[in-house]
C-alpha positions, 0 to 999 in steps of 0.5 A: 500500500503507498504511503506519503513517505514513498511519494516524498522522494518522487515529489522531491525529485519531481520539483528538482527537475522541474526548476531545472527545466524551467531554469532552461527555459528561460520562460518568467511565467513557467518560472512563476508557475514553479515557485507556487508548486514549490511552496504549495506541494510540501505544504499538501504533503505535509498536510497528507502526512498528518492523515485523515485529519490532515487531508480533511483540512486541505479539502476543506480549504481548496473547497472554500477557496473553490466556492468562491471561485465557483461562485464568481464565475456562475455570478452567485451572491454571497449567500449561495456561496456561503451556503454551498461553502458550508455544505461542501465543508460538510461533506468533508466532515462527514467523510472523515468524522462519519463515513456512512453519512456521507450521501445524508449529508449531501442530501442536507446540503442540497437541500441547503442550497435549494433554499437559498433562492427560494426563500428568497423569492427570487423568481427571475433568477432562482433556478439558475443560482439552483442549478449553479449551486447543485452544480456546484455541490455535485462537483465540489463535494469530489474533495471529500475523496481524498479524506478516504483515499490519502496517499492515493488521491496525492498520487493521483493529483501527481499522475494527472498534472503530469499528464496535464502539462505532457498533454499541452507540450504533446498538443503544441508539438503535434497538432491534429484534430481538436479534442473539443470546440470548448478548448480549441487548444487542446488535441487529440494527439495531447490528449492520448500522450498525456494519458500515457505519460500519467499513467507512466507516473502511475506505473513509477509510483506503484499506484498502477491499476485499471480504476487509476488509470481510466481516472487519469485517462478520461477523467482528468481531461473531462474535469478540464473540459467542464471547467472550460465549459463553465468559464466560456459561459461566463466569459472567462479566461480563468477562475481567478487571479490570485495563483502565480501562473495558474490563475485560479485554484479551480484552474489547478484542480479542475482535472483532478475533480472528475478523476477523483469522481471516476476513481469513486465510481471504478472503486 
């Protein structure tokens, strides 16, 4: 079984030679995008290090800072985020403090969520802050997976950044047919080469199985084409502004999401 301790020197590793190419580089965007990562991967991992309660607070905060990015692309008001805020940290709780309640707890935060524009009375725009919001649950609540998964859900988040970044240098490299019109940069030819190189991560870390590796494969490209989706509409380039070369932090996680979903359901 892995466990964080072996992922540490992969991890380490990893970030050696990502400075070291991005030093070669020369490319001040790539230079900024490396230096978050290097702050921001032994901060998760420690936090992962620490166990269930550890992974718990990492969900709970990347869900919160998702909410209100979520939020500010679906033009939610205050109170929906809140109330979607809580009802994702709920989520997270139960599946750390009380696995078996977990699908109540949703259910609660649904409901939760429904209410919000219907007490409201907003009948000009309550059924799309409903279903902005359900949505909002429905993909959010994914988080609380890494409460149970641990280690495994650290090495898939490595498995499907590695495939994003092999997908994009692949898709630039070899052209070819688009993957779809909601990401007119991606292509087909990225796409498979990114499912191989994430898959290959998996196969380093001894994490390889068929669950993890339709995960990295379908899910995490999905999870980048819902996010592209959800930012077209809103006109969008990103979720946020706040993350050196990333953006937003959805713009981070939005693969891993759908992975973690898929990896649910294969498990």
């Amino acid at each position: 079984m892995i466990t964080v301790a072996s992922l540490v020197p992969y991890l380490g590793g990893a970030l050696v030679l990502g400075g070291i190419a991005v030093a070669a580089s020369r490319r001040r965007e790539l230079l900024i995008r490396w230096c978050a990562w290097a702050v921001g991967v032994p901060l998760v991992t420690g936090a992962f290090w620490w166990g269930r309660p550890g992974a718990a607070a990492v969900a709970i905060v990347v869900g919160v800072i998702a909410v209100v990015e979520f939020g500010g692309l679906m033009r939610l008001g205050w109170a929906d985020r809140l109330v979607l805020a809580v009802a994702v940290t709920g989520v997270v709780l139960a599946a750390w403090l009380a696995p078996g309640q977990v699908l109540r707890v949703v259910a609660i935060g649904a409901l939760a969520v429904a209410a919000v524009p219907l007490l409201s009375g907003d009948a000009d725009q309550g059924q799309r802050r409903l279903s902005a919001g359900l949505l909002g649950l429905a993909w959010l609540s994914v988080l609380a997976a890494l409460v149970p998964l641990g280690a495994s859900a650290l090495a898939l988040f490595v498995a499907v950044s590695i495939a994003d970044i092999a997908a994009y240098f692949a898709g630039q490299g070899l052209g070819g047919p688009r993957l779809s019109p909601l990401s007119p940069a991606k292509r087909w030819s990225g796409t498979v080469a990114g499912a191989a190189a994430g898959i290959a991560v998996l196969a380093v870390l001894s994490v390889l199985s068929w669950p993890m590796a339709i995960a990295v494969a379908v899910g995490g490209p999905a999870g980048d084409l819902l996010e592209s989706m959800i930012k077209r509409g809103a006109q969008a380039k990103d979720a946020g502004r706040w993350l050196p070369g990333s953006g937003g932090l959805l713009d981070r996680i939005d693969s891993l999401l759908i992975a973690l979903a898929v990896l649910l359901v294969l498990r």
